[in-house]
N, C-alpha and C positions, 0 to 999 in steps of 0.2 A: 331384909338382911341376907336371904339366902340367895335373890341375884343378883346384892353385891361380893358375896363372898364367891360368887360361881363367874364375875367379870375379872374380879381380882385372882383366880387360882388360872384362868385364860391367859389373861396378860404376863403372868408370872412365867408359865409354862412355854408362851411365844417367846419372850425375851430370852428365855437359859437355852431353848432349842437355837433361836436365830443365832445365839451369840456365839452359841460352842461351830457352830456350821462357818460361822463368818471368822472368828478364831483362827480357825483350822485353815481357811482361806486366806488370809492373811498372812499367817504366820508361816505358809507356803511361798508366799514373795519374800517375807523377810528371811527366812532363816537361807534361800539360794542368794539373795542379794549379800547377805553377811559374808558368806562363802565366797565373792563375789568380789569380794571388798568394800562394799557400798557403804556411806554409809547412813544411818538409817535416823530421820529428826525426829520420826513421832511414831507412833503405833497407835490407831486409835478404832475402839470398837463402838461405833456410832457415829455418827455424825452432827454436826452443828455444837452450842455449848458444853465446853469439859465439866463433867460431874463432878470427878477426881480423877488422880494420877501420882506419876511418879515418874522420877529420871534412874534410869540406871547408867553404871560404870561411864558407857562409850558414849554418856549424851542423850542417845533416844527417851521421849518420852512417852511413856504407856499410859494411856489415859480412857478411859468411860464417857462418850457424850450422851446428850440429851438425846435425840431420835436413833435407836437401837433398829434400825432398818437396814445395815451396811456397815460398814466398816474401811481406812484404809490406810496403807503403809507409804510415809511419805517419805521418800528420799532425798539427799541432799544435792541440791540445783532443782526440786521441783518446784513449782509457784502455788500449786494445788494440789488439792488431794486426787484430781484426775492423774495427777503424772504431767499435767504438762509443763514444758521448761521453762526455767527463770530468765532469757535470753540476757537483761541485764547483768545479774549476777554470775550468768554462768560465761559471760564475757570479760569481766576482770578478776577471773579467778586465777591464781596459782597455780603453776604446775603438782603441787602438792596437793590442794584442794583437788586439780581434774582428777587425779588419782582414786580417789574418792566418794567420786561424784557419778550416778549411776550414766547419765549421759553422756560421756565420755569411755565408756568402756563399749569392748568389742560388742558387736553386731549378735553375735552368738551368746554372750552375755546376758545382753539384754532381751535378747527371745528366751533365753532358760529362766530367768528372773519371771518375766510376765506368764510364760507358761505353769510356773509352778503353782499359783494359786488355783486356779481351775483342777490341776492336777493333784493340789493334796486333798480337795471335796472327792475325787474318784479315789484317791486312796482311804480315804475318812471309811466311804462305803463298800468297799471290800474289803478292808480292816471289820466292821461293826459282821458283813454277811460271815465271813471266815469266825468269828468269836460265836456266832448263832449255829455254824455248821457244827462247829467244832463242841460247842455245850450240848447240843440237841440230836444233833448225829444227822444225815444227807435223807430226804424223805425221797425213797425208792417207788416210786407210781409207774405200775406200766401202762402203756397207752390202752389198757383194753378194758372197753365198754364194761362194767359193774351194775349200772341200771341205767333204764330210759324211761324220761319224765313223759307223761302223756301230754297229746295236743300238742308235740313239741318239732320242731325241724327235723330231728332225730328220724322220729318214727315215719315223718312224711316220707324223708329222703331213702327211708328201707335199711335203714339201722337195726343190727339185734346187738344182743347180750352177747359176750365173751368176742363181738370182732375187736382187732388192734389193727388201728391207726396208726401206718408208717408216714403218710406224706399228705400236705395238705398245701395244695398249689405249689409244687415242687419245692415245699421245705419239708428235712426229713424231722420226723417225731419220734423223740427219744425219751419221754416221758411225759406220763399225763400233764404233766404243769405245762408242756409246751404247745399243746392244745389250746388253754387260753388264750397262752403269751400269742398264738399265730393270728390270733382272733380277736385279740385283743383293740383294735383298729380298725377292724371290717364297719362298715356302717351298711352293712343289711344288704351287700354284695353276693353272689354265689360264690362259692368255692368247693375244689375239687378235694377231693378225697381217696385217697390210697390205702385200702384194706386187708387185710390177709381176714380170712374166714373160713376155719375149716382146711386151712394149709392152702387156700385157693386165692390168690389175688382180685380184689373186684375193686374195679372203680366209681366213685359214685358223684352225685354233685350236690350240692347241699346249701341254702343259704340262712345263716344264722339270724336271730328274731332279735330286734332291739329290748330290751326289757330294762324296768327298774327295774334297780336291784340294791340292794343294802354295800357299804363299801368295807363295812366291819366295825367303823367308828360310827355310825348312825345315823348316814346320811345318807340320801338316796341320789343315786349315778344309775346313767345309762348303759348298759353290758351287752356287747352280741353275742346271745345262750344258744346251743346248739341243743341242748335240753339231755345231756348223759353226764353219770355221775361214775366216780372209778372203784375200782376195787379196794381193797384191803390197801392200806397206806402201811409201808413199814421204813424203819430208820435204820441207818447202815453207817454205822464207826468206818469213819475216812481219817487220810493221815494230812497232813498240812498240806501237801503237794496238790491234793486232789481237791482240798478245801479251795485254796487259793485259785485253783482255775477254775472252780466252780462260780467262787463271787466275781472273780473278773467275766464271765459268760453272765451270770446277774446283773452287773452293771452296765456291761454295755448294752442288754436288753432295755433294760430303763432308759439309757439315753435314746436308742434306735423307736423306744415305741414312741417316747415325744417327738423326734425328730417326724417320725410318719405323723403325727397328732398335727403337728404345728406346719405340717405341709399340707393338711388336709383344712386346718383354719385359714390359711392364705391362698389357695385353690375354692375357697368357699362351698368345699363339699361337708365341713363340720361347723357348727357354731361355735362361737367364741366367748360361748356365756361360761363353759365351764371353766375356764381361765380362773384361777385365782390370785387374789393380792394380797397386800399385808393383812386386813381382816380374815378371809378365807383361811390363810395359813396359821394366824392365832386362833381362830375356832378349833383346826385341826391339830392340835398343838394342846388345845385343852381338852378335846376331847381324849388325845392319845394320854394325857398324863392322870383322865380322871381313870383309865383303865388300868394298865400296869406299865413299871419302867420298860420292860422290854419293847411293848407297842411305843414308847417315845424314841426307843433307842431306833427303834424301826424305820419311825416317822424321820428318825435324822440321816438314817442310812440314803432314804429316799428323794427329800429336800436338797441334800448334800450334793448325791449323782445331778441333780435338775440343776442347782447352783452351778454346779461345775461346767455342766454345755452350754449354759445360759451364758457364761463367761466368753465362751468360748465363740460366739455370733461374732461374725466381723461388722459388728455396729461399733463406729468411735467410740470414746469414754470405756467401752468394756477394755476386757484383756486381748479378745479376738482382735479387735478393731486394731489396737495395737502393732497388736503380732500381722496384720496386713499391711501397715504402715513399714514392718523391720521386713518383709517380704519385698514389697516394693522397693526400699531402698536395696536390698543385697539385689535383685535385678538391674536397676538403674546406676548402682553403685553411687549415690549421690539421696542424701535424706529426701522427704516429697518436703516442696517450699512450706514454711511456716505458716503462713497466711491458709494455704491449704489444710493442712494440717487443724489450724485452729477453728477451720468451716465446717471441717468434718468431727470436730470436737462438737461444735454448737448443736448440727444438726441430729447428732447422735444421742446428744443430751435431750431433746425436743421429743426425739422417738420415744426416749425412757420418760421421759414425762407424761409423753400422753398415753403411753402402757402402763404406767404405775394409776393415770386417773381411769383409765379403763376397766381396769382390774380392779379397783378400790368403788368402783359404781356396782359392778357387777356385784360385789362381795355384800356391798348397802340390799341393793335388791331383793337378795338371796333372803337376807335378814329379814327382810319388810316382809 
């Protein structure tokens, strides 16, 4: 009974996290396409079989399908839920209808349309970091050493107590947090070091140790530790100005560290086990909600950001892919041929296939 009630509170916790994420993504295409004129035949969060639904006012239908993996907003002259177009239909239509019909509207249009889904996940997560600054107050760490773990890089490299770490491979450091975040990627590389000590600048070189380490939800990941812990942590009442550029600096960090991650998986200087899929993100999903709301709310801040660039890959079928499609036409002045179009729909579809079976092997693995 208790690991079907501990698979059922999993699944529970995947579905409301993926849904509100995929929501918010959605609801970022529709609500610029309404603006837009467009207008909109379904809204749906899942795919494949309608659970339930409903028609509002203007016609759309808002509906629940059976696999809660994605979601999408179909507009009228699409043939699918990719966006691709109805060329039958959308060749004896009415001038009234093209009005209406997202393909038929300006070039600029339709890039603000497609952008906006990617773009309200980044707003999702600077919205969720800005409500955590703004409850909890900005955690003030200065870069300067508090303790050194023994046997650690630290003490090899000639590390003491009270230096501050301004620059680590000419990024500057502006608080203990950015120490990680600089480090965050290293895979057991040297790196330099820019110290004041004693009002004296010294440079050193240092390369950080892979280690388990716990992620906070209870699972164990690989960390490059440099082996120092910081001082006193204190919290500092900021006004919204300084919140909001604080989560925008948060979020683009998250997207910048995957981007470095996912360049170091295709360089084959990182493995691609720790990839996660649908499984991986519902473990993670129930671990975050056997903890507290706030760790779920966390977990969505940060799925949200990764949603959003994942969008954002110029692979067909995504929004990227798209938006390189409405790039290529405004250069050429002239759409790319259909048939092309539809090669580069297939192929892109093939790539998320064999990434979704990928990740979904991996995630069995991990279990086993």
């Amino acid at each position: 009974m208790t690991s079907l009630y501990s698979f059922g509170h999993t699944i529970a916790a995947f579905i409301i996290v993926l849904s509100i994420i995929v929501f918010i993504h959605e609801y970022g295409h529709y609500i610029v396409a309404k603006l837009c004129g467009v207008r909109i035949t379904a809204f749906s969060i899942g795919f494949g079989k309608e659970l339930f639904g409903w028609n509002d006012k203007s016609g759309t239908r808002w509906k629940v399908s059976l696999l809660p993996l994605g979601g999408y907003v179909k507009m009228h002259g699409d043939s699918s839920a990719a966006s691709t177009a109805d060329s039958d239909l959308l060749e004896n239509m009415s001038e009234q209808e093209r009005a209406t019909t997202f393909h038929f509207k300006p070039l600029y249009k339709k890039m603000l349309i497609v952008a906006a889904g990617p773009i309200a996940n980044f707003l999702l997560t600077i919205a969720i970091f800005i409500y955590f600054i703004m409850s909890n107050g900005l955690p003030s760490i200065d870069p300067v050493i508090g303790k050194l773990m023994p046997d650690s890089p630290a003490l090899s490299a000639g590390l003491q107590v009270g230096d501050r770490i301004i620059m680590i491979d000419d990024n500057k450091v502006s608080s203990f947090n950015d120490i990680s975040y600089l480090l965050s990627t290293n895979l057991g590389t040297p790196v330099k070091l820019e110290i004041i000590r004693a009002d004296t600048p010294v440079t050193l070189t240092i390369t950080p140790k892979l280690t388990e380490d716990d992620d906070g939800l209870g699972n164990k990941i690989t960390r490059p530790l440099i082996g120092i812990k910081s001082m006193d942590v204190k919290y500092e009442d900021v006004g919204l100005v300084r919140a909001v550029g604080e989560s925008v600096r948060r979020t683009y960090m998250i997207c910048e560290s995957t981007l470095k991650v996912m360049g170091q998986m295709i360089s084959g200087n990182r493995s691609a086990k720790d990839l996660k899929g649908p499984v991986g993100i519902a473990q993670l999903s129930g671990q975050a909600a056997s903890k507290d709301t706030h760790t779920v709310i966390w977990l969505i801040a940060i799925i949200s950001a990764n949603l959003g660039l994942m969008n954002l890959l110029p692979i067909p079928v995504l929004d990227g892919g798209h938006l390189v499609y409405y790039i290529i036409e405004a250069f050429q002045g002239r759409p790319l041929a259909q048939k092309i179009q539809e090669y580069g729909f297939r192929v892109g579809f093939a790539l998320l296939a064999m990434l979704m079976a990928f990740t979904l092997i991996n995630d069995l693995r991990k279990l086993v």
